[in-house]
C-alpha positions in Angstrom: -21.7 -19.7 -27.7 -21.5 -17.1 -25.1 -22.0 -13.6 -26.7 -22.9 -11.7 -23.6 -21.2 -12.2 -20.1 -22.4 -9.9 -16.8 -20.0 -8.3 -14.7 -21.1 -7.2 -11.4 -18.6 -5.2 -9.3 -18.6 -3.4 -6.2 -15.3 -2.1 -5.5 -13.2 -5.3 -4.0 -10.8 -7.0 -5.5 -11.8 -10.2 -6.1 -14.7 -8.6 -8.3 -11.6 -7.0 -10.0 -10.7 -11.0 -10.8 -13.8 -11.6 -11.9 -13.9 -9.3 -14.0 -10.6 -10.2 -15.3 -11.6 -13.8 -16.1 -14.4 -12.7 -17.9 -12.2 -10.8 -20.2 -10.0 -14.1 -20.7 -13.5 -15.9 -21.5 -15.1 -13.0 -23.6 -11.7 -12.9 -25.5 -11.9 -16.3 -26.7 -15.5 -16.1 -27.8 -15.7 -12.7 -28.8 -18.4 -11.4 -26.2 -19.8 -8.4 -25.4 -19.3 -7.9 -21.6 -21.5 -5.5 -19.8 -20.0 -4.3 -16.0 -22.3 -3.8 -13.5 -22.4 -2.0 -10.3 -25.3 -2.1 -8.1 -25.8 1.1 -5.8 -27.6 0.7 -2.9 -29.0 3.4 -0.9 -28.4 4.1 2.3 -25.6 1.7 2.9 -23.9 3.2 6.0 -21.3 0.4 5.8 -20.2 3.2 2.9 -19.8 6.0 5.5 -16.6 6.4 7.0 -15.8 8.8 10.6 -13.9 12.5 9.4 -10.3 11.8 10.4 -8.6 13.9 13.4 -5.3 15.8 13.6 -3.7 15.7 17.0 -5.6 18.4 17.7 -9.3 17.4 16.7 -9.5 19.3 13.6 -11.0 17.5 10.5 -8.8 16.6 8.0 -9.9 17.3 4.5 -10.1 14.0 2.0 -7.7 14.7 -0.8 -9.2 12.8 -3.6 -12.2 10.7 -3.8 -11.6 6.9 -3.8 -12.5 6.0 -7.6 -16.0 4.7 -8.2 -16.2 1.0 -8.9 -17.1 1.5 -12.3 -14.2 3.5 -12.9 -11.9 1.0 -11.0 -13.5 -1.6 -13.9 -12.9 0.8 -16.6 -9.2 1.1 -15.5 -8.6 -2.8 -15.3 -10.7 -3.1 -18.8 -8.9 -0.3 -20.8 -5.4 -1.8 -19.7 -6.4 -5.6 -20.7 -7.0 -3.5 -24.1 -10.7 -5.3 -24.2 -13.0 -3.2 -26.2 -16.3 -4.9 -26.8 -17.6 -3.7 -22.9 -20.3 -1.2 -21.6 -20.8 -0.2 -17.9 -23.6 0.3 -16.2 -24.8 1.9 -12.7 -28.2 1.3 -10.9 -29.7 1.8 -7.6 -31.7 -1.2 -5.9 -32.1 -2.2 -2.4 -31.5 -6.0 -3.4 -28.6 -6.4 -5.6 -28.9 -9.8 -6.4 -32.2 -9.2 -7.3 -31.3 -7.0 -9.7 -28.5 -8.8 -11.1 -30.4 -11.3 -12.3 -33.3 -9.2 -13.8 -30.5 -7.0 -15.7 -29.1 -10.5 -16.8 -32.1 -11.6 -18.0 -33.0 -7.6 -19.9 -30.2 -7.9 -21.3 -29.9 -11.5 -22.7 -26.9 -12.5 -21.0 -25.5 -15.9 -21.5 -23.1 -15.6 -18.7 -22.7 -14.1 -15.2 -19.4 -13.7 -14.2 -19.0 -12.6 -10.4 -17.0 -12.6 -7.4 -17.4 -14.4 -3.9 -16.8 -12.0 -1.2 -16.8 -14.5 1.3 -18.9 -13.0 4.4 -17.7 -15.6 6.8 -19.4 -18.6 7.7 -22.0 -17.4 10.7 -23.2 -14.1 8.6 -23.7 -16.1 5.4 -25.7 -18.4 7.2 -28.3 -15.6 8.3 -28.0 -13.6 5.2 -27.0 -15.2 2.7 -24.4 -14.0 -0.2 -24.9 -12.0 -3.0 -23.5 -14.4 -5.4 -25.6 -17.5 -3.6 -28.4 -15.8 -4.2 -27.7 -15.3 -7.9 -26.1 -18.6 -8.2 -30.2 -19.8 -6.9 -32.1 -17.4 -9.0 -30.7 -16.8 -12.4 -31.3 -17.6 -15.8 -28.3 -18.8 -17.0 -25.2 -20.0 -15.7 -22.8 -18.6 -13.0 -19.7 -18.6 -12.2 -18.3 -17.3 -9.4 -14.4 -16.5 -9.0 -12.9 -17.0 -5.3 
């Protein structure tokens, strides 16, 4: 039986399709999904250069990109699925903390996306989702 299934997102869209199979899974068994996002500090890949006019004046952002959390609230409130939580931490090693959350919060499933680094960075860093794949206490699945 799978009662709880975990959710990490981060913003793309293939964590988007995990977190849409999840739903199809969690629907049939009647789970409790939690979504999580883990925030980690200082990540300047996050920081984007102040767009120019023609002139070199700054143009102001309109409206703030929505969070990832929200983007998961969106996809979950239009699937209609009701049994689901979302949660936000900060950690410097998100598979890491992936699995510890799965394991706080008794999770029978994880349920994540493969972001696909390429082949030469995953090779020297490894992938989120490999790690957790390695490390967890349950099973895994990872949606390409």
């Amino acid at each position: 039986m799978i009662n709880k299934i975990l959710v990490p997102v981060d913003g793309s869209k293939i964590a988007l399709r995990a977190l849409e199979f999840a739903m199809e899974i969690g629907g049939k068994f009647g789970s409790e999904i939690i979504v999580i996002n883990i925030d980690v500090p200082y990540d300047l890949s996050r920081i984007k250069p102040p767009r120019r006019d023609k002139n070199g004046n700054v143009i102001p952002v309109e409206a703030a990109a929505p969070t990832p959390l929200e983007e998961a609230e969106k996809e979950a409130k239009k699937a209609g699925y009701e049994q689901i939580t979302f949660k936000k931490v900060v950690d410097i090693d998100p598979a890491e903390r992936i699995c510890a959350e799965a394991e706080k919060d008794d999770t029978d499933l994880i349920i994540m996306g493969n972001r696909g680094m390429g082949v030469l960075a995953g090779f020297f860093l490894g992938s989120v989702s490999t790690k957790v794949s390695q490390s967890a206490h349950c099973p895994v699945t990872i949606v390409k």
